[in-house]
MITORFI-860460 format. One record per atom (N, C-alpha, C): residue in one letter; chain; x, y, z. Coordinates in Angstrom, 2 decimals, always signed. Layout:
+---------+--------+---------+---------+---------+
! residuo ! cadena !       X !       Y !       Z !
+---------+--------+---------+---------+---------+
!       A !      A !       X !       Y !       Z !
...
+---------+--------+---------+---------+---------+
end
This chain:
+---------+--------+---------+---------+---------+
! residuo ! cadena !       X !       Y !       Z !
+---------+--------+---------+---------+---------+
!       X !      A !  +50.74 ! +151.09 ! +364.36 !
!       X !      A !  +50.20 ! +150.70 ! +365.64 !
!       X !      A !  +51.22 ! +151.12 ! +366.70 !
!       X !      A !  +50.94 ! +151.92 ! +367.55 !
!       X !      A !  +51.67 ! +152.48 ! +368.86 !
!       X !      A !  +51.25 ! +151.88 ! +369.85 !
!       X !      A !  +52.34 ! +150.77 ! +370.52 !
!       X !      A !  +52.17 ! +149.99 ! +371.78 !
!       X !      A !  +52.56 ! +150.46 ! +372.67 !
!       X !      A !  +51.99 ! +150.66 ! +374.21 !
!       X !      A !  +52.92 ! +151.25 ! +375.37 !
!       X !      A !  +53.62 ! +150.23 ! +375.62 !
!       X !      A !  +54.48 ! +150.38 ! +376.20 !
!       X !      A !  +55.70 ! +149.50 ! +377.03 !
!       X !      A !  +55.45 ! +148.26 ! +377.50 !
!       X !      A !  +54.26 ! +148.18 ! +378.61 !
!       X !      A !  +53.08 ! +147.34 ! +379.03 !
!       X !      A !  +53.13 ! +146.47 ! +377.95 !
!       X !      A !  +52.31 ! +146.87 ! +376.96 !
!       X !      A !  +52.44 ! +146.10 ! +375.95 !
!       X !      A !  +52.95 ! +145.68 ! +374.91 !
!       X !      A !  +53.71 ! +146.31 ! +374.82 !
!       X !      A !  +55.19 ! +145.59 ! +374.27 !
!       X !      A !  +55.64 ! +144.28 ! +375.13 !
!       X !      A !  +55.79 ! +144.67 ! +376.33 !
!       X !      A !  +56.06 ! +143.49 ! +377.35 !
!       X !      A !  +55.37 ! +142.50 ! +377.03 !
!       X !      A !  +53.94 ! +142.37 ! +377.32 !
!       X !      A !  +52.99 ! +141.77 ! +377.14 !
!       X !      A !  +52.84 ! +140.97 ! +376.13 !
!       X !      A !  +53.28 ! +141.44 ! +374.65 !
!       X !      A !  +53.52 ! +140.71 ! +373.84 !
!       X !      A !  +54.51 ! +140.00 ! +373.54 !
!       X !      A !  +55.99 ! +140.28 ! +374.33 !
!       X !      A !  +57.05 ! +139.23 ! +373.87 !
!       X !      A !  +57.12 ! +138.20 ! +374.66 !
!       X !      A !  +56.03 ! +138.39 ! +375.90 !
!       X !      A !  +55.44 ! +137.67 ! +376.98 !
!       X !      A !  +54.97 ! +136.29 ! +376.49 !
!       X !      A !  +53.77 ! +136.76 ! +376.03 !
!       X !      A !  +52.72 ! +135.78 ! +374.78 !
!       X !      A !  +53.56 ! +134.87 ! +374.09 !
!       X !      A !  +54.39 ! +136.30 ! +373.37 !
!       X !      A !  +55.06 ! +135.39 ! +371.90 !
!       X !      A !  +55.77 ! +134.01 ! +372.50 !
!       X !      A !  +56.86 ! +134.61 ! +373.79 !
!       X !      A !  +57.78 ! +133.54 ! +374.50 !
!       X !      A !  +57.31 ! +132.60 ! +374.72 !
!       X !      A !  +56.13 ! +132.52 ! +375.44 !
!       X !      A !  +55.44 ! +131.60 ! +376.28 !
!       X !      A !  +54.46 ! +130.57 ! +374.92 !
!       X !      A !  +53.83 ! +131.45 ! +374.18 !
!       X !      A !  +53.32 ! +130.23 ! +373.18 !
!       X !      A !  +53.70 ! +129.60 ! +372.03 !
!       X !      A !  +54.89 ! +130.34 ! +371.41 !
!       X !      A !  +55.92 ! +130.22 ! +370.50 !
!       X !      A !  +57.57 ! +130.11 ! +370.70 !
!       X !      A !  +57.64 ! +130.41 ! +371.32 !
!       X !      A !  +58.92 ! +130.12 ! +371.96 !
!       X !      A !  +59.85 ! +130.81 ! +370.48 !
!       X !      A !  +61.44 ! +129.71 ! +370.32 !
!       X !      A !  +62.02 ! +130.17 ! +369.18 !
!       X !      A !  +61.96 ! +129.23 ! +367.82 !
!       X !      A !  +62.47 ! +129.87 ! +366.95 !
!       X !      A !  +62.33 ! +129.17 ! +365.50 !
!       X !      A !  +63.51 ! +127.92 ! +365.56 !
!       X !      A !  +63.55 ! +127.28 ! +364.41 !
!       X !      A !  +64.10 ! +125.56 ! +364.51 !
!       X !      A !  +65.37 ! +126.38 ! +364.84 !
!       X !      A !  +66.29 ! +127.81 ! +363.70 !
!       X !      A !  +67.61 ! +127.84 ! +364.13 !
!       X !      A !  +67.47 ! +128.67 ! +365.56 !
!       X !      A !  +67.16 ! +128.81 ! +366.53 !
!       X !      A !  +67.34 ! +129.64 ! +367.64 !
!       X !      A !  +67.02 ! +130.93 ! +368.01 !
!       X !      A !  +66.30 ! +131.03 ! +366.83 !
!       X !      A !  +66.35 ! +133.09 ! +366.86 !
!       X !      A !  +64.96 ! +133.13 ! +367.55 !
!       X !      A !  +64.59 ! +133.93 ! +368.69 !
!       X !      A !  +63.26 ! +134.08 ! +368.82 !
!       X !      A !  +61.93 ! +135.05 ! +367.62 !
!       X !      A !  +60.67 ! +133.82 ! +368.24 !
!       X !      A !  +60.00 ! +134.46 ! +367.42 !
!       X !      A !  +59.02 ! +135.79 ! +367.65 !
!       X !      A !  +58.86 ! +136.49 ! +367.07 !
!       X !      A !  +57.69 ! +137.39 ! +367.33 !
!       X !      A !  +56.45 ! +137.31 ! +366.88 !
!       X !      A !  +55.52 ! +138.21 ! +367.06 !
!       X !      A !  +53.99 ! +138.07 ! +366.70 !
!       X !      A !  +53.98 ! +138.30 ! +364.83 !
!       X !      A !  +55.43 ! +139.96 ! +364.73 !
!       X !      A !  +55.36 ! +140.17 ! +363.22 !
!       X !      A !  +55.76 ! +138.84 ! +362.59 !
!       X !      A !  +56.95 ! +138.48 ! +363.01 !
!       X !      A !  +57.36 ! +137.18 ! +362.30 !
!       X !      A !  +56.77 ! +136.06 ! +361.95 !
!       X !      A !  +55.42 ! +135.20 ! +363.20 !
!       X !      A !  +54.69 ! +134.66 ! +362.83 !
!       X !      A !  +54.03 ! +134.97 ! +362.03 !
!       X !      A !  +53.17 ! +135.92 ! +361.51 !
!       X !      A !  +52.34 ! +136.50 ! +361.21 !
!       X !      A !  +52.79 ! +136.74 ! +359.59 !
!       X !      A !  +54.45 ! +137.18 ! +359.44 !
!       X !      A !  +55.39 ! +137.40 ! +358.20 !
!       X !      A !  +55.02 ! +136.01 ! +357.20 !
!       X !      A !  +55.53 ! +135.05 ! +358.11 !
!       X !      A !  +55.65 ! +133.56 ! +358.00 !
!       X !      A !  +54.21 ! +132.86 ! +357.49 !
!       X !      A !  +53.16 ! +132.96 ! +358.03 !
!       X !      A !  +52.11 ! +132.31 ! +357.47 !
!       X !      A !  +51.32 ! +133.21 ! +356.60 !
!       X !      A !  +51.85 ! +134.19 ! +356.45 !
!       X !      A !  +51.81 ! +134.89 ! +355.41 !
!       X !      A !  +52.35 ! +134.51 ! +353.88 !
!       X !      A !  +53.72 ! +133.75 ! +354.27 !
!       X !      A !  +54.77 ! +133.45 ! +353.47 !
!       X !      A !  +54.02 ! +132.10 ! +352.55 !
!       X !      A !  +53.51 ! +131.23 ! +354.05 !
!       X !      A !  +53.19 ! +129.88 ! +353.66 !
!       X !      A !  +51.30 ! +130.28 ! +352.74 !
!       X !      A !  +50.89 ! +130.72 ! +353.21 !
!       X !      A !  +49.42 ! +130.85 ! +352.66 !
!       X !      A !  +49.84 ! +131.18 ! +351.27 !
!       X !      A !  +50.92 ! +132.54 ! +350.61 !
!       X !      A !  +51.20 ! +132.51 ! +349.31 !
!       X !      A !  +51.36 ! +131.15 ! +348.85 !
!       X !      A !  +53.03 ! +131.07 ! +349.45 !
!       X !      A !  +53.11 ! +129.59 ! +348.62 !
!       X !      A !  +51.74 ! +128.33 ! +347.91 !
!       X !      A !  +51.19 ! +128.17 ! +349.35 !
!       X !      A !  +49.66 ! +127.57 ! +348.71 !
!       X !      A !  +48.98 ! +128.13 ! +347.65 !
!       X !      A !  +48.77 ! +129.34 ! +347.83 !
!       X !      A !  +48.09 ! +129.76 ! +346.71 !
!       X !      A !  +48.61 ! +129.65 ! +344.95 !
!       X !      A !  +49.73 ! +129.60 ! +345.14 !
!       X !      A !  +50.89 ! +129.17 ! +343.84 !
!       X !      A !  +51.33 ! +128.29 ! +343.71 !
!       X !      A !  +50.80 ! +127.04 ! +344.68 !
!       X !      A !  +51.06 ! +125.70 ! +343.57 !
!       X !      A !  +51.84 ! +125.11 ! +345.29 !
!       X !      A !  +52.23 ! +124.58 ! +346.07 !
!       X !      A !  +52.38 ! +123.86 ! +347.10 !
!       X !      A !  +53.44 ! +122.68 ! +346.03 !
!       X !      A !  +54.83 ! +123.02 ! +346.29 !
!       X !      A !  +55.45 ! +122.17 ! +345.80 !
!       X !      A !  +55.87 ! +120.97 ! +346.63 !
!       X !      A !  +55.72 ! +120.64 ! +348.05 !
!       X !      A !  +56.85 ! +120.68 ! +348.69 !
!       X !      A !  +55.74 ! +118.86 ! +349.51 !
!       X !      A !  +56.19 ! +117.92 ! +350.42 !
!       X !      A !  +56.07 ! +116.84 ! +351.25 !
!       X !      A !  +55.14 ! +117.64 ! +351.80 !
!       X !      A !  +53.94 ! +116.27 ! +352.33 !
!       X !      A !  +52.88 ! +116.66 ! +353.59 !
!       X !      A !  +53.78 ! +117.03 ! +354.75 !
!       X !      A !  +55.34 ! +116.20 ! +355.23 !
!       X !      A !  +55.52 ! +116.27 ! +356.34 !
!       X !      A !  +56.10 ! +118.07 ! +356.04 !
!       X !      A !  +56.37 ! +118.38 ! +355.33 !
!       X !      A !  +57.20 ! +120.18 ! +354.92 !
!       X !      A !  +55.95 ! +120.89 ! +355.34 !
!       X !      A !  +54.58 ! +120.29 ! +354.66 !
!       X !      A !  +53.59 ! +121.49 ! +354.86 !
!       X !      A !  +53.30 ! +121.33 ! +356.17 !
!       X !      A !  +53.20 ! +120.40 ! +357.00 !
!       X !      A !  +53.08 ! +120.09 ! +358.68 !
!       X !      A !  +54.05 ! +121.11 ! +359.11 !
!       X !      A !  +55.41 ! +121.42 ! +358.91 !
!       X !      A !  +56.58 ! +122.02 ! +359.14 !
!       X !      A !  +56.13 ! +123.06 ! +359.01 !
!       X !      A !  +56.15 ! +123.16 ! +358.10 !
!       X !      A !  +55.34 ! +125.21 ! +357.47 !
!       X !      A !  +54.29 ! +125.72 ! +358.17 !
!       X !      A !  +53.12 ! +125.07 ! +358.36 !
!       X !      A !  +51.91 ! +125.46 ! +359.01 !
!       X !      A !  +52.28 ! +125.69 ! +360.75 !
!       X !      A !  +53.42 ! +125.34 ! +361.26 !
!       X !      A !  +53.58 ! +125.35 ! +362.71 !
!       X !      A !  +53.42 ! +126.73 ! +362.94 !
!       X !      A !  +54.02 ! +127.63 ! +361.73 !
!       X !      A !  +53.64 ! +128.86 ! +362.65 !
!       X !      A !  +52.51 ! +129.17 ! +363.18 !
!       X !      A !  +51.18 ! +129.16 ! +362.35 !
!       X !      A !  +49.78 ! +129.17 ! +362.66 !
!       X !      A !  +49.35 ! +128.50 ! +363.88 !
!       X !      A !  +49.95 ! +127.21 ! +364.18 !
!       X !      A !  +49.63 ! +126.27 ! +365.55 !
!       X !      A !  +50.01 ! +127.21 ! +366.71 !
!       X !      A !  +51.35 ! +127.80 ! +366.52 !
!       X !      A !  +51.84 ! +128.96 ! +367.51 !
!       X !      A !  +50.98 ! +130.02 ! +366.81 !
!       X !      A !  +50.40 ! +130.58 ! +366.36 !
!       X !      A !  +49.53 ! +131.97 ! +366.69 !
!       X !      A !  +48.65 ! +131.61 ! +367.02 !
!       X !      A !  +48.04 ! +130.21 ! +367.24 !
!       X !      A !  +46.85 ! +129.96 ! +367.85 !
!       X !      A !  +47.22 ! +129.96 ! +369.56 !
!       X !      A !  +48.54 ! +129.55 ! +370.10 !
!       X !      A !  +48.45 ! +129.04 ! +370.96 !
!       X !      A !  +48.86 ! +130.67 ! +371.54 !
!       X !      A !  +49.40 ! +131.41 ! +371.15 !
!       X !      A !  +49.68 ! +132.80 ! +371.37 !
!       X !      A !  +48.46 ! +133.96 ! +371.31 !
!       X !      A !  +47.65 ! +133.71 ! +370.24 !
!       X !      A !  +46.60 ! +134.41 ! +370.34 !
!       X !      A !  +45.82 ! +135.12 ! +371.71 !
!       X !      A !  +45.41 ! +134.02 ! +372.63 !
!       X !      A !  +44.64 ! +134.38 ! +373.48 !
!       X !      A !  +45.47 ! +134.71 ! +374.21 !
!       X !      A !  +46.69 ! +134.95 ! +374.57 !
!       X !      A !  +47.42 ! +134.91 ! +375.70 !
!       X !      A !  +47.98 ! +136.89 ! +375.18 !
!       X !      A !  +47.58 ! +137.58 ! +373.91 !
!       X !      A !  +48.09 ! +138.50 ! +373.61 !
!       X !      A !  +47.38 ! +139.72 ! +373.94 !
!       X !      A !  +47.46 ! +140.85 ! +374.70 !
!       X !      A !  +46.38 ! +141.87 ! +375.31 !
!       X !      A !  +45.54 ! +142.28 ! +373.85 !
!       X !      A !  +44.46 ! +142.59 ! +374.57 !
!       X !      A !  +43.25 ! +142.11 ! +373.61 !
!       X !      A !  +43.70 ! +143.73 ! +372.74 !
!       X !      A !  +44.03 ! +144.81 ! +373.01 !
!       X !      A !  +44.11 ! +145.66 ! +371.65 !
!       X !      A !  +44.90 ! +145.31 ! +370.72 !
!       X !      A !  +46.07 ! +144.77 ! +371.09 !
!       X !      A !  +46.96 ! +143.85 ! +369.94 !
!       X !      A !  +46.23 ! +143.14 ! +369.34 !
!       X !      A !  +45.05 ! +142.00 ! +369.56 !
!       X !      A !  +44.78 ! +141.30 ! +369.41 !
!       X !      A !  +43.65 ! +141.52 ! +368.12 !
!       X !      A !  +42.57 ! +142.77 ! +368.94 !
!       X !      A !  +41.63 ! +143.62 ! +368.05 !
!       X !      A !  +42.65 ! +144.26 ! +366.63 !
!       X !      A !  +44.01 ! +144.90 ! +366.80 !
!       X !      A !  +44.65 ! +145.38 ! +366.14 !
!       X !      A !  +44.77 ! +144.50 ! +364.98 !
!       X !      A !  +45.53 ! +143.37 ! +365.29 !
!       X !      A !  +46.04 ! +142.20 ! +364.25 !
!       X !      A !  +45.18 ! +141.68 ! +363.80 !
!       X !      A !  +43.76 ! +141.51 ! +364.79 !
!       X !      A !  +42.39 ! +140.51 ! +363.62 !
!       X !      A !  +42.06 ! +140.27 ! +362.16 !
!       X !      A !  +42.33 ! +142.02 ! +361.77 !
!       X !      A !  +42.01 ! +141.80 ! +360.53 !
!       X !      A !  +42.73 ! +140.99 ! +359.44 !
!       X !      A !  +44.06 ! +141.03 ! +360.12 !
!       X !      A !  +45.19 ! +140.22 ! +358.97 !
!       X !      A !  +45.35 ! +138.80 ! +359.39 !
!       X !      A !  +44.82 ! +138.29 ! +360.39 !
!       X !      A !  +44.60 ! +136.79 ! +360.90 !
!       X !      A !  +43.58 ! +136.35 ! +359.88 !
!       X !      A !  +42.85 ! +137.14 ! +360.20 !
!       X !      A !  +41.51 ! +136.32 ! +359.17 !
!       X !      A !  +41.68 ! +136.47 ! +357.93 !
!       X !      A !  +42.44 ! +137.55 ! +357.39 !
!       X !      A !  +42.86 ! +137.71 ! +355.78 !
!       X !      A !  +43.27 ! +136.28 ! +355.26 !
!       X !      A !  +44.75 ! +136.36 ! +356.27 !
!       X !      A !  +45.13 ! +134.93 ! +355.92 !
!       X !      A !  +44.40 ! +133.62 ! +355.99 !
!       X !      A !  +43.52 ! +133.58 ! +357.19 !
!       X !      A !  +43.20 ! +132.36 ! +357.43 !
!       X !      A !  +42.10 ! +132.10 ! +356.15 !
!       X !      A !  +41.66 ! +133.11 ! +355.45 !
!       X !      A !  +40.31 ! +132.89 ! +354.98 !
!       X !      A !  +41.36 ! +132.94 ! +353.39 !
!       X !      A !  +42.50 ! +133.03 ! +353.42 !
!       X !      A !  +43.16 ! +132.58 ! +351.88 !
!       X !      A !  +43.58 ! +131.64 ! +351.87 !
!       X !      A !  +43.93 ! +131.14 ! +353.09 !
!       X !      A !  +44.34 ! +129.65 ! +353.43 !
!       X !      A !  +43.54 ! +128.93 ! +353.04 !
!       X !      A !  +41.86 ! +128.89 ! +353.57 !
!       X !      A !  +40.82 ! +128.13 ! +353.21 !
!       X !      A !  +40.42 ! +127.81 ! +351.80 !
!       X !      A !  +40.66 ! +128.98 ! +350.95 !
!       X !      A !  +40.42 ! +129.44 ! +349.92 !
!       X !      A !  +41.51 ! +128.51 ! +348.72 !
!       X !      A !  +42.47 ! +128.24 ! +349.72 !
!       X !      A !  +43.44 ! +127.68 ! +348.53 !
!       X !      A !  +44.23 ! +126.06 ! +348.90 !
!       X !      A !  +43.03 ! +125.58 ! +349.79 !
!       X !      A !  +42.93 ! +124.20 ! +350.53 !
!       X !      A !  +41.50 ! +123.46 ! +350.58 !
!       X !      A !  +41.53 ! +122.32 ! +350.67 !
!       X !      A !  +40.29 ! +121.64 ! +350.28 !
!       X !      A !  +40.93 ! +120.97 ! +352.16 !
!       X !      A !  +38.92 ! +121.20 ! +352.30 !
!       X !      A !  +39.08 ! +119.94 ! +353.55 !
!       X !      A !  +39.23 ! +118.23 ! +353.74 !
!       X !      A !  +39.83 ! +117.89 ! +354.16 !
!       X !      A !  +40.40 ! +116.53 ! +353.84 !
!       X !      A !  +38.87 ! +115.94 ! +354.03 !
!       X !      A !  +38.59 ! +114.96 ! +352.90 !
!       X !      A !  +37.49 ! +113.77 ! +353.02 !
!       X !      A !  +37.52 ! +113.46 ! +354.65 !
!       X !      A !  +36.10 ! +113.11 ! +354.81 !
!       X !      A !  +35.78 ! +112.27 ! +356.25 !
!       X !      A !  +36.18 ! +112.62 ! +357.21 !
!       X !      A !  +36.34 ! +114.37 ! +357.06 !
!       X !      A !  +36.58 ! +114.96 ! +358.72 !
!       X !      A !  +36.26 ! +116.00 ! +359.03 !
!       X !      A !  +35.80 ! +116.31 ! +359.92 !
!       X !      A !  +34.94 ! +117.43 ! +359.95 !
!       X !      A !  +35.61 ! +118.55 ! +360.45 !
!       X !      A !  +35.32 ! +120.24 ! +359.96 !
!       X !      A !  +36.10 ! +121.35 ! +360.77 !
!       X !      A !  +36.25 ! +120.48 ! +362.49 !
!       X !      A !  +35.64 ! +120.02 ! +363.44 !
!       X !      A !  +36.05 ! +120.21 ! +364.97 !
!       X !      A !  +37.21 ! +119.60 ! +365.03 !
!       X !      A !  +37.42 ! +118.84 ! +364.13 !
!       X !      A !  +38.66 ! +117.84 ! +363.98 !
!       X !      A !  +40.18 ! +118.94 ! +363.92 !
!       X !      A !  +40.08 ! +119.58 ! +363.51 !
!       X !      A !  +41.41 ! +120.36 ! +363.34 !
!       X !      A !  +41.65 ! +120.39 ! +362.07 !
!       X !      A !  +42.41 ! +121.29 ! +361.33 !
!       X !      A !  +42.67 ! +121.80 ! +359.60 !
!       X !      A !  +43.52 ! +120.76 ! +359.48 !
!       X !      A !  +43.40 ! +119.72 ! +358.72 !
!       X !      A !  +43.66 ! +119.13 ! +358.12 !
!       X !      A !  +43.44 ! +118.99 ! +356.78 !
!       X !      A !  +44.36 ! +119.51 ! +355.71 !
!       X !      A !  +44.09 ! +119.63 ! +354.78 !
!       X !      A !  +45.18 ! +119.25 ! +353.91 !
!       X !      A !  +44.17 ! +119.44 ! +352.68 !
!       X !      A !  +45.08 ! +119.00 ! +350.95 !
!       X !      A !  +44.99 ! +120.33 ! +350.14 !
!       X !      A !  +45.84 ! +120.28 ! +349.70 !
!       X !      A !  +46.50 ! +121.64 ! +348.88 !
!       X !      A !  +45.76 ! +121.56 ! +347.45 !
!       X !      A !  +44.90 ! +122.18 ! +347.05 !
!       X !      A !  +44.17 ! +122.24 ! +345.55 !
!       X !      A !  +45.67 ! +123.15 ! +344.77 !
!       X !      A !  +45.56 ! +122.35 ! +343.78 !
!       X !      A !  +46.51 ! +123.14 ! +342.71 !
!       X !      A !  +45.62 ! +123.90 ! +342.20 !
!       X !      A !  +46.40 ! +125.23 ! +341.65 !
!       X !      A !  +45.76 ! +126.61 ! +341.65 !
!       X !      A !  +45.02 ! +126.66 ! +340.93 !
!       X !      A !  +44.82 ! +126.01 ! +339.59 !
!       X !      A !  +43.68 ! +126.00 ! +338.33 !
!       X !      A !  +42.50 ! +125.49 ! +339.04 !
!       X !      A !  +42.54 ! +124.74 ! +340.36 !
!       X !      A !  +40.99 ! +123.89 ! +340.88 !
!       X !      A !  +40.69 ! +124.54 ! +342.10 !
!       X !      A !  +41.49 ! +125.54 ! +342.54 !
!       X !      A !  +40.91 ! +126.04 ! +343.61 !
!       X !      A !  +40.09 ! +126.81 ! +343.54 !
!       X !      A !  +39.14 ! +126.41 ! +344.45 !
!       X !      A !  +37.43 ! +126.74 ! +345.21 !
!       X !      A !  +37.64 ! +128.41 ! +345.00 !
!       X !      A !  +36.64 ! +128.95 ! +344.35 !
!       X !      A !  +36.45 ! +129.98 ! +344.13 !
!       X !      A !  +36.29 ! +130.55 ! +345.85 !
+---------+--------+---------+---------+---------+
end
């Protein structure tokens, strides 16, 4: 993907403004988010070892690509779609929706261990 300058700008713009930096200080980018819930969707898919409050921790990146998303010029945006939804739709794939709440509610979810996850 070849960004002009513009948008290069544009995106560390986004990234700054809806993600800001990671817990140790380093700023984040769109690849890095994107690296990252990449990272975390595996892990789910292989067994989720870790505290609800860790997976709250882990999933922040996704909260920041949501909040970054719209704010990112839309060919970046068209560009990256396909690997947003890759993930998001392995995420789904390897999470059960929590009893008694509905998608408008926000992803709130429980981690299926890998032998029971939803085809």
């Amino acid at each position: 993907m070849f960004l002009s300058q513009a948008e290069y700008e544009a995106v560390h713009a986004a990234v700054s403004a809806g993600a800001g930096r990671w817990a140790g200080g380093q700023p984040c980018t769109l690849n890095s988010l994107l690296a990252r819930w990449g990272g975390v969707v595996t892990e789910l898919e292989e067994g989720y070892s870790w505290c609800a409050p860790e997976l709250d921790n882990d999933i922040w990146c996704r909260s920041a690509l949501a909040r970054v998303w719209p704010l990112l010029p839309s060919r970046v945006r068209f560009i990256q779609q396909s690997v947003l939804h890759e993930l998001d739709a392995r995420f789904r794939a390897a999470t059960i929706q929590w009893p008694g709440r509905g998608e408008e509610e926000g992803p709130v979810v429980e981690v299926a261990h890998p032998s029971t996850a939803r085809d």
